[in-house]
C-alpha positions in Angstrom: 0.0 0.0 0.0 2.9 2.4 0.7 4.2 2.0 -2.4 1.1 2.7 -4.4 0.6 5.1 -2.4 4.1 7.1 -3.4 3.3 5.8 -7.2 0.5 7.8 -6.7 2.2 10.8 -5.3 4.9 10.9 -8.0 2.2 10.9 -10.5 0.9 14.2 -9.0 4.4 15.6 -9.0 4.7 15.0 -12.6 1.4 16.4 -13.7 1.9 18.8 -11.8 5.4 19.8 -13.1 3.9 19.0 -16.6 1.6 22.0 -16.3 3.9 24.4 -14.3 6.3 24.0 -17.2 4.4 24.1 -19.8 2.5 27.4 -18.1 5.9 28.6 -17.8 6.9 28.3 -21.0 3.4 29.5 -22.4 3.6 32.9 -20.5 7.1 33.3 -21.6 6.0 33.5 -25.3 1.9 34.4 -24.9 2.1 37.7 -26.5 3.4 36.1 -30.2 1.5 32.5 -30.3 -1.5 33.4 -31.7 0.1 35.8 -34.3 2.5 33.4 -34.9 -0.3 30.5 -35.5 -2.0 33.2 -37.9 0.8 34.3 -40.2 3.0 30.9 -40.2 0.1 28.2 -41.6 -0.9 29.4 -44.4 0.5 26.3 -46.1 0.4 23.1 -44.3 4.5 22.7 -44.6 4.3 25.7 -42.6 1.7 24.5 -40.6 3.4 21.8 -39.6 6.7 23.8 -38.5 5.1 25.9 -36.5 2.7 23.5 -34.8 5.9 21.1 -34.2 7.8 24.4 -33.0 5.3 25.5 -30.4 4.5 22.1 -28.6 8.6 21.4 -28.5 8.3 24.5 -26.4 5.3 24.6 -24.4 5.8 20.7 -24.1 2.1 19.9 -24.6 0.1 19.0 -28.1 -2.7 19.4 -25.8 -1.9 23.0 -25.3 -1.3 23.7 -29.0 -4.7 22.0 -30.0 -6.1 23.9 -27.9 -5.4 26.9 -29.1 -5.9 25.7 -32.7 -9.5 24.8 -31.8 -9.5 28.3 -30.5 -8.2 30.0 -33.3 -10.9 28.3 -35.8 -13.9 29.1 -33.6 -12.9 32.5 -33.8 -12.0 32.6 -37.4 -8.7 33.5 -37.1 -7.5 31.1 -39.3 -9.7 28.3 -41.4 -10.3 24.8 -40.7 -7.9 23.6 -43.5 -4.9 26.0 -42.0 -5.2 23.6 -38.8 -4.6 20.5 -40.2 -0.5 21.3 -40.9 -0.7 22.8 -37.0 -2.0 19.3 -35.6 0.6 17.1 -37.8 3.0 19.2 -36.3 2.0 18.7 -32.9 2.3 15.3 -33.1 5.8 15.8 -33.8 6.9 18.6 -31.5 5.1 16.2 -28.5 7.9 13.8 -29.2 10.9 16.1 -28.0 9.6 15.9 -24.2 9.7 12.5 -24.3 13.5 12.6 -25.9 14.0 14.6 -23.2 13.2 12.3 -20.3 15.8 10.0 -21.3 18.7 12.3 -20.7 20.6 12.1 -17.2 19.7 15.4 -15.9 19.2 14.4 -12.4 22.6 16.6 -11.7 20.4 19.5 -12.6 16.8 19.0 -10.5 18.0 21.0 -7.1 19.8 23.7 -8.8 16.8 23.9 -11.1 14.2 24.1 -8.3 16.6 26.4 -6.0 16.3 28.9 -8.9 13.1 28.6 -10.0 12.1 29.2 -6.6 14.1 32.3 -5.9 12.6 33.9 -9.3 8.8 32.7 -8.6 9.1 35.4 -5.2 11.7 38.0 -6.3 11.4 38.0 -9.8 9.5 40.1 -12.6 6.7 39.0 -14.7 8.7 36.8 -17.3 11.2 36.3 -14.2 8.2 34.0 -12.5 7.5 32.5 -15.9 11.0 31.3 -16.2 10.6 30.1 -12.1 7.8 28.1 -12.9 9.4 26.5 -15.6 12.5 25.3 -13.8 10.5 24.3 -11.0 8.5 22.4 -13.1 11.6 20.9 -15.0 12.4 20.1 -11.5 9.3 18.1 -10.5 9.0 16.6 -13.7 12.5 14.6 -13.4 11.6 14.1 -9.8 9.1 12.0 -10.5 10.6 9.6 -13.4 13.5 9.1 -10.9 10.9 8.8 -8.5 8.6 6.4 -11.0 11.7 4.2 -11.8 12.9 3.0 -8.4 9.1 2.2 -7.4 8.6 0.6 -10.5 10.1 -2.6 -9.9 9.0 -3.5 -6.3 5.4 -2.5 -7.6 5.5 -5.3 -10.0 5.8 -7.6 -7.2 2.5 -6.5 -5.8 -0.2 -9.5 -6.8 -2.4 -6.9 -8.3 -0.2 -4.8 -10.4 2.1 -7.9 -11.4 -1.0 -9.6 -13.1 -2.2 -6.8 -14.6 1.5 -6.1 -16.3 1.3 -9.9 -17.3 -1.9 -9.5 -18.9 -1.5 -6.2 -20.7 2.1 -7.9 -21.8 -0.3 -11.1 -23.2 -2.6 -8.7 -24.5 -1.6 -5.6 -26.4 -4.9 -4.6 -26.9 -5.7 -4.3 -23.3 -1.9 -2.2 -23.0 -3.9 0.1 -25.7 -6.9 0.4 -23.8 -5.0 1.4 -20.5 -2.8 4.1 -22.2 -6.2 5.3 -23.9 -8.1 5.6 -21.0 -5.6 7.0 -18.7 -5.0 9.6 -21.2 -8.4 11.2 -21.4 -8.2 11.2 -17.9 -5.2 12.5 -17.1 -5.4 14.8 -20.6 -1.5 14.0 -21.2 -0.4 11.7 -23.3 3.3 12.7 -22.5 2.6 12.2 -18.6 1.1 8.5 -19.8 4.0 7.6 -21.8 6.4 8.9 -19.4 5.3 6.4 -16.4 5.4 3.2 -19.4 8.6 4.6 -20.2 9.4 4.1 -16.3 8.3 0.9 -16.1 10.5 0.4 -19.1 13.6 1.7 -17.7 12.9 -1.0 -14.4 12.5 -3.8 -16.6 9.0 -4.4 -15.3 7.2 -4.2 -18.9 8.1 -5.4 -22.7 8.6 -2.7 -25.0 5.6 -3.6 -27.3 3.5 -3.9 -24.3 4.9 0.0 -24.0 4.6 0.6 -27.4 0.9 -0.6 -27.2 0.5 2.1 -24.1 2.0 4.9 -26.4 -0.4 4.3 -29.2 -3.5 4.3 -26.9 -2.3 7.7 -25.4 -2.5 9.1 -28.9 -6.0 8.2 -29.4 -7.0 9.2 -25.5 -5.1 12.4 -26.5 -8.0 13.6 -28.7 -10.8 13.9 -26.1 -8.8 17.7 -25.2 -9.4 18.3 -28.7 -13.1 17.4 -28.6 -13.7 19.1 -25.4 -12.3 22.5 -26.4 -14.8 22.0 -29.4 -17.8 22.3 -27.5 -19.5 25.2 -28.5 -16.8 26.5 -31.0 -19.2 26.3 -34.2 -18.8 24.5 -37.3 -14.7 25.1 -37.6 -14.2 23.9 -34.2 -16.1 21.0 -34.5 -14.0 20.1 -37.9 -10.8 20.6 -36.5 -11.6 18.3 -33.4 -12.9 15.6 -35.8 -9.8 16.3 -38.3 -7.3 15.3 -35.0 -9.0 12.3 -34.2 -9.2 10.5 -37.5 -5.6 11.5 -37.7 -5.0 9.6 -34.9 -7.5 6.8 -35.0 -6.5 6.2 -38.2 -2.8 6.0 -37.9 -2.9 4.0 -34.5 -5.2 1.5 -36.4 -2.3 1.3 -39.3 0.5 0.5 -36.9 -0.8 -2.0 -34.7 -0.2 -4.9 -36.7 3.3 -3.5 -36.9 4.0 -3.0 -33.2 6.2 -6.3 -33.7 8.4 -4.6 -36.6 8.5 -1.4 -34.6 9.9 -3.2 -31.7 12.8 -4.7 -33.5 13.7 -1.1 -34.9 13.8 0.2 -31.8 15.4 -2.3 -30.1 18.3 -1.9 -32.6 18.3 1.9 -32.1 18.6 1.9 -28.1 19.8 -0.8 -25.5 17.1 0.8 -23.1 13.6 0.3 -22.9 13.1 4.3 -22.4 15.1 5.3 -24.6 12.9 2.5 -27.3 9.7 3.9 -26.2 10.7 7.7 -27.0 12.1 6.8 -30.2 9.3 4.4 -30.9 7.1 7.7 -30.1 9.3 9.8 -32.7 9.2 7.2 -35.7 5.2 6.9 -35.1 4.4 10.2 -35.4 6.7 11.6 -38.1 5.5 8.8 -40.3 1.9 9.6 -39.8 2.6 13.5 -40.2 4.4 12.8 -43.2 2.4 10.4 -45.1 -0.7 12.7 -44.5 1.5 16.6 -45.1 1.7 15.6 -49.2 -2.9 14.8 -49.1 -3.6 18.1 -46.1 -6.1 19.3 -48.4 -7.6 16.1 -49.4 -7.4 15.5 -45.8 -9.7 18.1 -45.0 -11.7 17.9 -47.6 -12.7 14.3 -46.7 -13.4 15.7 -43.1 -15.5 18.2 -44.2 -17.3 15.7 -46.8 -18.0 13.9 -43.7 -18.7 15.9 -40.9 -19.2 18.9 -42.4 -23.0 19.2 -43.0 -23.2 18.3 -39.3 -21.8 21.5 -38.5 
């Protein structure tokens, strides 16, 4: 029980050092998103820069599909301009979870001293910057946390059958990382625990890989809910994200064993195969759909369209 309950805890560290950093980082660049989101997607290869640009630095697709959803209710920029912005989202999501498999333990205190000394003394952009490294902080608090609990965890009755099951059954591992993530509304937070169970040895990496492509699908329920009473380009763009996702999730699970042997080639550890297992996934779906954007949207509209 004591080590559920501290699984538990170090969960709530890391979403809450998710959204302090992200908040951070959001603040610290406010003034030019939306412009930026306005003038830089007028093609969908520029779409897709600048949607992959902004979530590598606000470290949440969430955050940028928010705004998208936003910026389409309000008719900043048309339905068919979002589509580049959510390939690129998919992409820019990926860095975080590079990220979490460098060594920067060293860096957590001095991080969190800092950040903590700018969130009371410093200016505006000054606390921006504190939350930030205080959420750095808490965020690689928690995967170190995460990683040493992970293993004695699996020796619980409960969670030890559940691994083994969700290791039998892939499509139960796909369920899990779908659910959690419309709960937790992070797919990166969901993939960062498998990728702590990884890096403890107490999962296989398609079992993780499984986990990673349910988060994607989970992912989409932000999407949907920021939809809700945005009008018709809202609605489209919320619809456009989850057939991007559905549909590519459904196109890799029968290769989830192929995928596994490339990244077990790339990396020696499970981590490390999860995040670049993440990367490979979503530039090959961004990519295969940038060339057909507009047919892409056209086929959303064609469908969802006179729903409005």
């Amino acid at each position: 029980m004591g080590y559920m309950l501290a699984f538990i805890l170090f969960i709530a560290c890391f979403l809450f050092g998710m959204t302090w950093l992200r908040t951070g980082l959001f603040n610290l660049a406010s003034d030019n998103i939306r412009r930026w989101l306005h003038y830089l997607t007028h093609t969908p290869f520029r779409g897709v820069l600048t949607g992959t640009v902004l979530t590598a630095l606000i470290h949440s697709s969430s955050a940028v599909m928010v705004l998208t959803v936003g910026l389409a209710s309000s008719g900043m920029i048309p339905f068919r301009q979002t589509i580049g912005i959510m390939l690129g989202s998919n992409i820019g999501t990926t860095f975080t979870l590079e990220m979490f498999t460098l060594n920067l333990n060293m860096l957590i205190i001095p991080a969190a001293v800092v950040g903590t000394i700018l969130l009371l003394f410093g200016s505006t952009n000054g606390r921006s910057l504190g939350m930030t490294l205080v959420g750095f902080s808490l965020i690689f608090t928690a995967i170190m946390g995460i990683q040493r609990l992970a293993e004695p965890l699996t020796h619980h009755p409960a969670v030890k059958g559940y691994m083994e099951n969700m290791d039998r059954h892939l499509f139960l591992a796909l369920l899990v990382g779908c659910f959690l993530t419309a709960i937790i509304q992070s797919s990166t937070v969901v993939t960062g625990v498998a990728m702590g169970f990884l890096a403890a040895g107490s999962i296989g990496i398609d079992t993780g890989i499984a986990v990673m492509l349910g988060s994607n699908v989970g992912t989409c329920i932000t999407a949907i809910m920021a939809s809700f009473g945005g009008g018709r380009e809202a609605k489209l763009t919320a619809y456009a994200h989850v057939w991007l996702n559905v549909i590519g999730v459904g196109l890799f699970i029968p290769f989830i064993p192929l995928l596994t042997r490339g990244v077990q080639a790339l990396a020696s550890s499970g981590d490390m195969q999860l995040a670049h297992a993440s990367v490979i996934f979503n530039l090959v779906c961004s990519l295969m759909v940038l060339p057909f954007a507009s047919g892409f949207a056209r086929f959303v509209e064609r469908i969802h369209g006179p729903k409005g």
